[in-house]
C-alpha positions in Angstrom: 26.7 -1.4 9.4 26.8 2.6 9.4 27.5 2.8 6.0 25.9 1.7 3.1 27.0 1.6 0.0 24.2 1.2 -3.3 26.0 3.1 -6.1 26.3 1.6 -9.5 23.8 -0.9 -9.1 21.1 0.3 -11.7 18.8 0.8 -8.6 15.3 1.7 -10.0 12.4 3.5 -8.3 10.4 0.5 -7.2 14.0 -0.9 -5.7 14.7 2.2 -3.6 11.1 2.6 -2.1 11.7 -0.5 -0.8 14.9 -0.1 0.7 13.7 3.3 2.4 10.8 1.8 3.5 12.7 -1.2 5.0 15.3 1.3 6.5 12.0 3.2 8.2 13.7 3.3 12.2 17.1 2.3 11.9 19.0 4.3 14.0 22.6 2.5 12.8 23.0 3.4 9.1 24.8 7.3 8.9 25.9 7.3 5.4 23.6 5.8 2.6 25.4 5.7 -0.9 22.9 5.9 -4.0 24.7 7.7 -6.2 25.2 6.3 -10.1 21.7 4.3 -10.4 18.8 5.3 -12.2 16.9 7.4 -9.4 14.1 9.5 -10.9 12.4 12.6 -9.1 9.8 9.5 -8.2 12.4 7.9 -6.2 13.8 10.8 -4.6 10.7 12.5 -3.2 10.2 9.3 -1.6 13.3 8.6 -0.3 13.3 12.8 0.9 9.4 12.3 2.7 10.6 9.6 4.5 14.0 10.5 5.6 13.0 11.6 9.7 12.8 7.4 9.4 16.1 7.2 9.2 17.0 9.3 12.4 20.9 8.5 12.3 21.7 8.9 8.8 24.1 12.4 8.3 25.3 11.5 4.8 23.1 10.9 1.6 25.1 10.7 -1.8 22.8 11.0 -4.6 25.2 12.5 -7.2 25.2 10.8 -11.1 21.3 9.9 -10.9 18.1 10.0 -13.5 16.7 12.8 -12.1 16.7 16.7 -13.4 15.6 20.2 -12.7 13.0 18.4 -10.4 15.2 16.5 -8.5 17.2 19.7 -7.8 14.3 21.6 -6.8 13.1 18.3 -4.5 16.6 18.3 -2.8 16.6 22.4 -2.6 13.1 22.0 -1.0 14.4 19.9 2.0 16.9 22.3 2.5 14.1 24.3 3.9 12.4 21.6 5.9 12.0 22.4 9.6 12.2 19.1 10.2 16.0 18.5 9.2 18.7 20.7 7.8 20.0 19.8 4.8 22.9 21.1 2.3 24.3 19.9 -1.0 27.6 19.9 -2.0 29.1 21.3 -5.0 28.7 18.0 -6.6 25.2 17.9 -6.0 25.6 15.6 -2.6 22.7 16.4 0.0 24.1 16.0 3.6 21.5 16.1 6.0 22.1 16.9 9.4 19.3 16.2 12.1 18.4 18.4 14.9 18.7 15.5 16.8 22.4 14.1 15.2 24.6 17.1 14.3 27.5 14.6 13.1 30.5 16.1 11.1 31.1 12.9 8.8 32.5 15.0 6.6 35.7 15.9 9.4 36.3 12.0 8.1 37.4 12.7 4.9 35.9 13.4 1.5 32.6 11.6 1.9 31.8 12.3 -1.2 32.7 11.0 -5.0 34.9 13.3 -7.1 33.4 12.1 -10.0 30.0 13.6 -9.9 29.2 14.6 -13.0 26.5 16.2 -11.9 22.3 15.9 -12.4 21.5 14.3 -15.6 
């Protein structure tokens, strides 16, 4: 599986800690889907610290979920990181791109949802 796809399913903070931490060194997954659940600025710092775990993933869709301003600022911050570059789209998308994987997903298709309404 290189994909995986999570959105609409009501995921909560507790739910995605554990998937994160369950995904800790898989080197498969590329593209992980989250976007539409009810993610919180809880959930997404831990899902950001943890994300050198997931050394093959290129693709994280986050658009549609619980978190604000501090999400934002969370996702802006690991744009920043040394550790990985990382860029949003104008939906609100992060696509991270490790040192070690520079993969164009994106040269695909449109990897991400057109109906991003964006941070609630």
């Amino acid at each position: 599986i290189e994909t995986l796809k999570l959105s609409n399913n009501q995921l909560k903070d507790d739910q995605v800690i554990r998937l994160v931490t369950s995904l800790q060194g898989n080197d498969v997954i590329q593209e992980l889907d989250l976007q539409y659940n009810l993610i919180t600025e809880i959930g997404l710092n831990y899902l950001t610290e943890h994300l050198d775990g997931m050394k093959s993933l290129a693709v994280l869709l986050l658009g549609g979920n619980a978190f604000g301003a501090g999400g934002h600022q969370i996702l802006e911050n690991l744009q920043d990181d040394d550790k990985s570059v990382c860029t949003m789209d104008e939906k609100g998308n992060s696509k991270k791109n490790s040192k070690q994987n520079n993969k164009k997903l994106a040269s695909k298709g449109n990897v991400f949802s057109s109906g991003f309404s964006g941070f609630s």
